[in-house]
C-alpha positions as CSV (number, residue, x, y, z in Angstrom):
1,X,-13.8,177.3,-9.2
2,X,-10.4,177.6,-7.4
3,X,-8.0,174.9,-8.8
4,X,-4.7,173.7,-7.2
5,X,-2.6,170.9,-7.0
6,X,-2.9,167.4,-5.0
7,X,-0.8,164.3,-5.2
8,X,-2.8,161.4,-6.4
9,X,-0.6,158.7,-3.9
10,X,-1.8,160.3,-0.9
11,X,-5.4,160.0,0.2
12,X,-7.4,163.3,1.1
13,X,-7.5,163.8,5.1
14,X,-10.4,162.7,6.6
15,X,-11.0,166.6,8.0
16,X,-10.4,168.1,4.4
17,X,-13.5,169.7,3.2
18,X,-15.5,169.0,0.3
19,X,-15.5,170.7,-2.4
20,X,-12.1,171.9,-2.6
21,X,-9.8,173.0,-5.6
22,X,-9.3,171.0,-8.6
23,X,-5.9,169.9,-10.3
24,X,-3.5,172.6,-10.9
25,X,-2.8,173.5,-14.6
26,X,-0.6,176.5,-13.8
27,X,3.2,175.9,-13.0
28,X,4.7,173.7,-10.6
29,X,5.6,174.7,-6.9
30,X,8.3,175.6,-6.4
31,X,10.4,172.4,-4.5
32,X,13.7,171.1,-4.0
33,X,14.3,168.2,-6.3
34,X,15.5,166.1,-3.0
35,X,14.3,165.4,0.0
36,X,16.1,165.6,3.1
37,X,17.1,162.1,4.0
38,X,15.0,162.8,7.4
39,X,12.1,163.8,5.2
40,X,10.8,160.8,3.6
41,X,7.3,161.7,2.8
42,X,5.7,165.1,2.4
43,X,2.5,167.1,4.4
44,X,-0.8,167.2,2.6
45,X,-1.9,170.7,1.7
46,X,-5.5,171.6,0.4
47,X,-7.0,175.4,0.0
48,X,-10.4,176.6,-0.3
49,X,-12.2,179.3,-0.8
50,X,-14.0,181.0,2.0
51,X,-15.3,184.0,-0.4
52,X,-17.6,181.7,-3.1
53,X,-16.0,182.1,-6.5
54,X,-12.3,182.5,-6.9
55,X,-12.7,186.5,-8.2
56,X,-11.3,189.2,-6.3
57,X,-11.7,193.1,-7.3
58,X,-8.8,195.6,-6.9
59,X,-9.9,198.3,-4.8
60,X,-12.8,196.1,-3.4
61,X,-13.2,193.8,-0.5
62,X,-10.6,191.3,0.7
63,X,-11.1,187.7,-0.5
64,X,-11.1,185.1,2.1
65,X,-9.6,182.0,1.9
66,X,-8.5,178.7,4.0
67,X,-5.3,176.8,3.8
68,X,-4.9,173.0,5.4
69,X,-1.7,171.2,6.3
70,X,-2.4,167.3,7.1
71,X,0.4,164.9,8.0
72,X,0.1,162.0,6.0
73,X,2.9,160.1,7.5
74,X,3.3,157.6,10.0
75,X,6.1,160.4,11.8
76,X,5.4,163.4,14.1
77,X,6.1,166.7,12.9
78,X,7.4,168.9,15.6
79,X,7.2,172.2,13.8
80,X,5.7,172.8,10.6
81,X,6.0,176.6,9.5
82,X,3.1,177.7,6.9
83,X,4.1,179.8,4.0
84,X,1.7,181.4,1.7
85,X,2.1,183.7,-1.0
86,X,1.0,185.7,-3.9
87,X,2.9,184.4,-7.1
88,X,3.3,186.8,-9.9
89,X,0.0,186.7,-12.8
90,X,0.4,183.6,-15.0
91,X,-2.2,184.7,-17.6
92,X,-3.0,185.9,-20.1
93,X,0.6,186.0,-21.7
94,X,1.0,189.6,-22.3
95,X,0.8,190.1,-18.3
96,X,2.8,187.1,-17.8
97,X,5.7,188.2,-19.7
98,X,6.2,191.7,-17.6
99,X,6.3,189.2,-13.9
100,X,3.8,191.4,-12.5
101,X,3.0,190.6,-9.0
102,X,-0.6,191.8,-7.9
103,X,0.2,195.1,-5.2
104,X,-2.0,194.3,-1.8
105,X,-1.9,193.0,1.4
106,X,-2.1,189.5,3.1
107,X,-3.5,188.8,6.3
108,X,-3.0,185.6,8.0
109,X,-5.8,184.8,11.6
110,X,-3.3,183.4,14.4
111,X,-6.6,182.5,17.1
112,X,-8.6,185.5,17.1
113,X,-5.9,187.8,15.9
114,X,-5.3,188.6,12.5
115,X,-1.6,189.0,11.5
116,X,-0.1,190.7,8.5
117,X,2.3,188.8,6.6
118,X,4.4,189.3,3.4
119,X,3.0,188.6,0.3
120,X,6.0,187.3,-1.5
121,X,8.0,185.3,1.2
122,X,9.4,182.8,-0.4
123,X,10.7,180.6,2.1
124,X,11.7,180.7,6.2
125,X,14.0,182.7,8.0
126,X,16.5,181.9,10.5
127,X,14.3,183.4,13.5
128,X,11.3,182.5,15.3
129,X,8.9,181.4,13.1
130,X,5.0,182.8,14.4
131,X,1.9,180.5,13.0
132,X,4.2,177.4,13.3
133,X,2.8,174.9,14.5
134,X,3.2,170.3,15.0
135,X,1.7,167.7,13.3
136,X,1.1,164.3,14.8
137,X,0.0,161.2,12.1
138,X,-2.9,161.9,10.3
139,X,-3.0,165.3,12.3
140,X,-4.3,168.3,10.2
141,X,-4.7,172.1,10.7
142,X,-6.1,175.0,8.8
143,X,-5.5,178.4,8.8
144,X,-7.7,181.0,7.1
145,X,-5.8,184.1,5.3
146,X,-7.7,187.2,3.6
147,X,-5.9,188.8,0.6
148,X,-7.0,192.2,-0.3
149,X,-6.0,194.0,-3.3
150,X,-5.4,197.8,-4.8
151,X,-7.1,199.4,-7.1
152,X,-3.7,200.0,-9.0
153,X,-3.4,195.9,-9.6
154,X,-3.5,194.7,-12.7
155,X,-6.2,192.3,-14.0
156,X,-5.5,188.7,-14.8
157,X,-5.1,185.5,-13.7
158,X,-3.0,185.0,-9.9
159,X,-1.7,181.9,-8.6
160,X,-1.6,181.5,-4.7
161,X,1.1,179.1,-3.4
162,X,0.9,177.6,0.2
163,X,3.8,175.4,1.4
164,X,4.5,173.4,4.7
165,X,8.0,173.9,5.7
166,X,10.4,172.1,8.5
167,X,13.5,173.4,9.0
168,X,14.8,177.2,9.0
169,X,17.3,179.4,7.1
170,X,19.2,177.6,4.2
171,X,17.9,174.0,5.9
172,X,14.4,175.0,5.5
173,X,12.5,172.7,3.1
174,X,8.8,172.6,1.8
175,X,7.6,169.2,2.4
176,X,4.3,169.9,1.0
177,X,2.7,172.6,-1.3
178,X,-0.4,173.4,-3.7
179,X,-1.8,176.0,-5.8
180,X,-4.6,178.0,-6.1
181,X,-5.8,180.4,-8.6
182,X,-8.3,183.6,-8.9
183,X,-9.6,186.0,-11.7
184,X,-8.7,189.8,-10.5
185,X,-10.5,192.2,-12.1
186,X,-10.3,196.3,-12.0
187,X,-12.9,198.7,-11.9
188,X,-10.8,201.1,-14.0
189,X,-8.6,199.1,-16.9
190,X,-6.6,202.8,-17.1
191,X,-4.8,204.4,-13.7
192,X,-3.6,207.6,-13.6
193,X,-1.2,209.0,-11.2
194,X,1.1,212.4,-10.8
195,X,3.9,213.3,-8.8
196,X,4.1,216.6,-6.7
197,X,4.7,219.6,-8.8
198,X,8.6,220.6,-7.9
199,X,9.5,224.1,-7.2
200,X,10.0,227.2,-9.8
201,X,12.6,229.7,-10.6
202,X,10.4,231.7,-12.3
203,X,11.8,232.7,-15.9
204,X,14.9,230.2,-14.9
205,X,14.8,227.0,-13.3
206,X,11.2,225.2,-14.4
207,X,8.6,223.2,-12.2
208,X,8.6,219.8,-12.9
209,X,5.7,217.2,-12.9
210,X,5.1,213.5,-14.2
211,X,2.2,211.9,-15.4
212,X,1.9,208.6,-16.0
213,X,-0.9,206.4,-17.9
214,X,-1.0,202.2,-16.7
215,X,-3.1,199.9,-18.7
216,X,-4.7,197.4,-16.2
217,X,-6.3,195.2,-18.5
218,X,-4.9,192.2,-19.3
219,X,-6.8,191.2,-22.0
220,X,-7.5,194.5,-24.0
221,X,-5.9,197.6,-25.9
222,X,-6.7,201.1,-24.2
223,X,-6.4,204.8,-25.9
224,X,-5.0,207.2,-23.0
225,X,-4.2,210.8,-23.3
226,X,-2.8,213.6,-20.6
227,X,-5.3,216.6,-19.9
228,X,-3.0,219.2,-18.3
229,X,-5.2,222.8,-17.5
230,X,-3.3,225.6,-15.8
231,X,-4.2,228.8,-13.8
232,X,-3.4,231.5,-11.8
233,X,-5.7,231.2,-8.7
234,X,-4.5,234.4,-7.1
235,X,-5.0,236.3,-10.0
236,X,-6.4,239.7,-10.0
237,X,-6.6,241.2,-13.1
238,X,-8.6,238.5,-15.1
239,X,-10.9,235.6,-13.8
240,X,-7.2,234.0,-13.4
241,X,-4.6,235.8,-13.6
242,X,-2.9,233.5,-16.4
243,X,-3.1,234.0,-20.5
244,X,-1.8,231.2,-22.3
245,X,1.0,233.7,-23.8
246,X,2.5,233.7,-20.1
247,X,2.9,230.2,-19.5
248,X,6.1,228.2,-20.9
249,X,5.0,224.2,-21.3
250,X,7.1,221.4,-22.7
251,X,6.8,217.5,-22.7
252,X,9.8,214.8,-23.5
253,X,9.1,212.4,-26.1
254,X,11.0,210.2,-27.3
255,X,14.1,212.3,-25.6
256,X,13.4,215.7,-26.8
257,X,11.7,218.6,-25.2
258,X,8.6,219.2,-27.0
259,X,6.8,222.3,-26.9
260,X,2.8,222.4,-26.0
261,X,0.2,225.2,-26.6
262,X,-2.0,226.5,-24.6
263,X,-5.5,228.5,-24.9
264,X,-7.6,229.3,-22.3
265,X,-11.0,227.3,-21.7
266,X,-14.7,228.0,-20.9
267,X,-13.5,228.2,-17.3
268,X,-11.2,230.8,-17.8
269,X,-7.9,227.8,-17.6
270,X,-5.3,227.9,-19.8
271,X,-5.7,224.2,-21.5
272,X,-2.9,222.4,-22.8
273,X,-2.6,220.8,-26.6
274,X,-2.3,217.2,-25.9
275,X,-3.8,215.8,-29.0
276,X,-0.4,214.9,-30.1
277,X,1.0,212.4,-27.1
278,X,-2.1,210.0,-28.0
279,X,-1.2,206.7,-27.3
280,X,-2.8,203.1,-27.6
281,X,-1.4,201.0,-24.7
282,X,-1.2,197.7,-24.5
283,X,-1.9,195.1,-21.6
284,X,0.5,196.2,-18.9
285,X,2.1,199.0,-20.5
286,X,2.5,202.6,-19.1
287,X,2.7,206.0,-20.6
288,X,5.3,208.2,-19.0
289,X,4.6,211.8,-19.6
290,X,7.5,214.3,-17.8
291,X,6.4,217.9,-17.9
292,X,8.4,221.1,-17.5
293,X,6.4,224.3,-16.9
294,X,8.1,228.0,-16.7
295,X,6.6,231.7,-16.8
296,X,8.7,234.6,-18.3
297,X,10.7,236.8,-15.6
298,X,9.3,239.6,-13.9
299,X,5.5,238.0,-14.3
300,X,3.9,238.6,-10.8
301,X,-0.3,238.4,-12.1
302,X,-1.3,236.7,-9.1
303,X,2.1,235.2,-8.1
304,X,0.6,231.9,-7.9
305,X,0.3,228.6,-10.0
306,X,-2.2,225.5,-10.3
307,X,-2.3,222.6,-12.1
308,X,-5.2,220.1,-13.0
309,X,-3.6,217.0,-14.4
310,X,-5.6,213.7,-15.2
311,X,-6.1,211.6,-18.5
312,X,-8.4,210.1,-20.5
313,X,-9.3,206.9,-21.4
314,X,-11.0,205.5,-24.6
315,X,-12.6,209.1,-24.9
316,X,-13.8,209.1,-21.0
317,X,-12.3,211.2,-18.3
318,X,-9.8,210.1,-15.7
319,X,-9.7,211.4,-12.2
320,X,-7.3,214.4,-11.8
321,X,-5.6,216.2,-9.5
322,X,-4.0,219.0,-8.7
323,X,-0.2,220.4,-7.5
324,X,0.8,223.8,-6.4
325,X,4.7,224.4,-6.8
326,X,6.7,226.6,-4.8
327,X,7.8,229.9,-6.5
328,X,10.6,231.9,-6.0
329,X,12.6,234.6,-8.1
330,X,16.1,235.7,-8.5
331,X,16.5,239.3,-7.1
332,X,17.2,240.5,-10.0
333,X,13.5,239.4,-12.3
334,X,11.2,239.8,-8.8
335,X,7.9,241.7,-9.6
336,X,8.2,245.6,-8.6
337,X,5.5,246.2,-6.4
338,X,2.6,247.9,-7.5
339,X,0.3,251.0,-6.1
């Protein structure tokens, strides 16, 4: 059940649906602790969910909602500018803490258009103001916006604040507002990502590569290691190319260069030790994991490099991927050509 905020002096409009949210528990809205004196009463704003249960998925569909404005007052509105936005997660705790804002996109239907708007505006600009719209007495209007998510997001509990604003720039002032709230879950609790593989010197300057292990879940403890695997594609002499004796591997923990071992695999890769940069994250940390790779001057086996980075999780595999760097030599350590 969605659940947002109403004021209990101001009757529901007669166009509001039934059904909608429930009291707000979460924070406040954000208002200005006075009213303009040419602002004596405030606009009535409802939301509802056009999506059935307030869940969304990261990575999956969008989730549909709709957002009301009615003018309770006895006074015309001329221009009312709607504001929605995506607050950061306000549960559980350990999420809370960090400020973590959920990483998507919000879409906003202007007639049979639909408009992308930011997630995190947190009030009206200066400029034309699209979506505005009046409000006569007892006048009402909804506007349905879609909210779709990444798979990266976090999991937790996300608010959803809609505000009725008159006025622009500094003068702008919500004269109505209400929350909403959803469950976002992930289909992964762990995400792994990599940069691009930077270039090599070979025997002087190394390629560098990051990995980096996020824990999603907001209400539970993950185990994540790094699975690095490294080969030669163009080699010729072997299956690869690449013994484990050629390759040069570090890792920074803690601020020290730390040196890995390698040995080759059933597939013929050389395999990285990782066993050692185990970690147990907790809800919303990340494991940062910079790598510096190098092979000894004057190696020319296939003249090539690839590495297979990913993770794992609790014991199961991550996706991976792979990076080429460049490689150069100094004229002085290129490979003589061979007959």
């Amino acid at each position: 059940m969605p659940v947002g905020t109403a004021r209990p002096t101001i009757p529901a409009p007669a166009t509001a649906p039934s059904g909608g949210p429930a009291p707000a528990t979460g924070p406040a809205p954000d208002r200005p602790e006075e009213m303009p004196a040419a602002v004596a009463e405030r606009v009535d704003v409802a939301i509802r969910s056009l999506s059935g249960a307030w869940e969304i998925r990261g990575g999956g569909s969008y989730f549909e909602f709709e957002v009301t404005w009615t003018n309770a007052t006895d006074r015309r509105f001329d221009e009312i500018v709607p504001v929605v936005r995506v607050l950061p997660f306000d549960s559980p705790a350990a999420v809370a803490r960090l400020g973590v804002t959920a990483k998507g996109m919000l879409d906003r239907k202007d007639i049979d258009e639909w408009r992308e708007v930011k997630p995190d505006q947190k009030g009206v600009d200066s400029g034309p103001q699209q979506g505005a719209f009046a409000l006569d007495p007892g006048e009402s209007r909804a506007v349905r916006f879609r909210l779709t998510l990444g798979a990266d997001s976090m999991s937790g509990r996300l608010p959803i604040q809609a505000d009725g604003y008159v006025g622009r720039g500094a003068k702008a002032v919500s004269v109505g507002g209400t929350q909403a709230r959803m469950n976002v879950t992930t289909g992964q609790p762990v995400r792994f990502s990599a940069t691009k593989a930077t270039d090599m010197t070979v025997g002087r300057i190394p390629s560098e590569l990051r990995v980096e292990l996020a824990n999603l879940d907001a209400t539970g403890n993950h185990t994540v290691s790094p699975v690095v695997r490294v080969t030669d594609p163009l080699g010729r002499n072997t299956t690869h190319g690449l013994v484990p004796g050629d390759l040069s591997a570090e890792v920074l923990v803690d601020g020290e260069w730390r040196r890995l071992s390698g040995a080759l695999d059933a597939d013929g890769q050389v395999r990285l030790d990782t066993a050692g940069l185990t970690r147990v994250l907790g809800p919303g940390e990340t494991a940062v994991y910079p790598f510096h790779f190098n092979l000894p001057k004057g190696w020319s086996a296939g003249s090539g490099l690839e590495f297979t980075v990913g993770g794992t999780a609790d014991g199961g595999a991550l996706p991976t991927q792979k990076a080429r760097p460049r490689i150069t030599w100094m004229a002085d350590d290129a490979p003589k050509a061979t007959s």
